[in-house]
C-alpha positions in Angstrom: 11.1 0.0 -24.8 11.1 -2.8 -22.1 8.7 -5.7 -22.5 7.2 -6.9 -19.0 7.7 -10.4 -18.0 5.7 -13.1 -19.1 3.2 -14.1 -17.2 2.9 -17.7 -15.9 0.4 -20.2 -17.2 -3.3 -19.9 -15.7 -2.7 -16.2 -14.8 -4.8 -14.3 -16.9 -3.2 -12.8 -20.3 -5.0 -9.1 -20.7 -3.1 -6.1 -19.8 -2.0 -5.3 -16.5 -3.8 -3.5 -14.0 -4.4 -1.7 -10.9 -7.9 -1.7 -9.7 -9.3 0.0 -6.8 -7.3 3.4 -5.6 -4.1 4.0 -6.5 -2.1 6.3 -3.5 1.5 7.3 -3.5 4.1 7.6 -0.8 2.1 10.8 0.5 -0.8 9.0 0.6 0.0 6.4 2.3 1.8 7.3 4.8 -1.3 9.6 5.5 -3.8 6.6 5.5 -1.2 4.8 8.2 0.0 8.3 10.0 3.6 7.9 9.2 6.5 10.0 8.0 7.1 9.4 4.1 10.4 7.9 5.3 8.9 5.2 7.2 6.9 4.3 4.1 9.5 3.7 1.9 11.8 2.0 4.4 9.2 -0.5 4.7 8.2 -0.9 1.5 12.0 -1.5 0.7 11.8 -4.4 3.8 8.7 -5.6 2.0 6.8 -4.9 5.0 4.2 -3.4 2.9 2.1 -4.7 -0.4 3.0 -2.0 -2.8 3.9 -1.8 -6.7 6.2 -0.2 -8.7 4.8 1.7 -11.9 7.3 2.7 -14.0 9.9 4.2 -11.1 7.0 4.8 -8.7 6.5 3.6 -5.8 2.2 3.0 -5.4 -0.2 1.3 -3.3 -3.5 0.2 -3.5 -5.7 1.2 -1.1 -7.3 -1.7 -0.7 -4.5 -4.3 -0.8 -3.2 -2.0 2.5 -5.9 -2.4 4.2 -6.5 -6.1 3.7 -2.9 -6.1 4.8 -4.0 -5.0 7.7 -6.6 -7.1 8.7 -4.2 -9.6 8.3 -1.9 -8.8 11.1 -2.9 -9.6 15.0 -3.3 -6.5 17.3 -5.7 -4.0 16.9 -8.5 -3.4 14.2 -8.5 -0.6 11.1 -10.5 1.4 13.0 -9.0 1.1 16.2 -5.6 2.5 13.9 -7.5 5.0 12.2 -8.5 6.4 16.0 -5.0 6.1 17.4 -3.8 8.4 14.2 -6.7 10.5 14.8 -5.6 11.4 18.4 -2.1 11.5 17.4 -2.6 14.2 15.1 -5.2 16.0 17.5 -8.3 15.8 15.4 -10.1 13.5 17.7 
C-alpha cells in the first residue's frame, strides 16, 4: 500500500480530510451546468479546485464555490439563474 507524502512543517499532522460536501464529476458539472466533459477537461487544465481520492476525481462544494467568488464577472447567483434558464426551469 502507498504511503501519502509527508506533509510540510506547520501543516497540521492528523489524517487527511475532506470537509464540507464532497460531489463528483456528475455533480459538478450539474452545480456549474456543464457537460461531464467540460469538467474534466478543466479540471485536467487546473481550471478548477478539485482532489483526487484514490482514482477519483471530487470536488468540494464549497471550495467551487469560493472559486467562484473569486473570479470577476457575474455573481453565484447570477450563474445559478443563467443555468436555470438554460435548462428551462426558470
Amino acid at each position: 500500500m502507498r504511503t501519502p507524502p509527508r506533509k510540510k512543517a506547520g501543516i497540521g499532522t492528523g489524517r487527511r480530510r475532506l470537509t464540507g460536501a464532497v460531489l463528483d464529476v456528475a455533480g459538478a458539472a450539474e452545480l456549474l451546468g456543464v457537460t461531464e466533459k467540460v469538467i474534466r477537461a478543466r479540471a485536467a487544465r487546473m481550471l478548477l479546485p478539485h482532489r483526487r481520492w484514490g482514482k477519483r476525481l471530487v470536488f468540494v462544494k464549497r471550495e467551487l464555490e469560493d472559486f467562484f467568488l473569486t473570479l470577476p464577472g457575474c455573481s453565484v447567483e447570477t450563474a445559478i439563474e443563467g443555468v436555470a434558464v438554460r435548462q428551462g426551469s426558470a
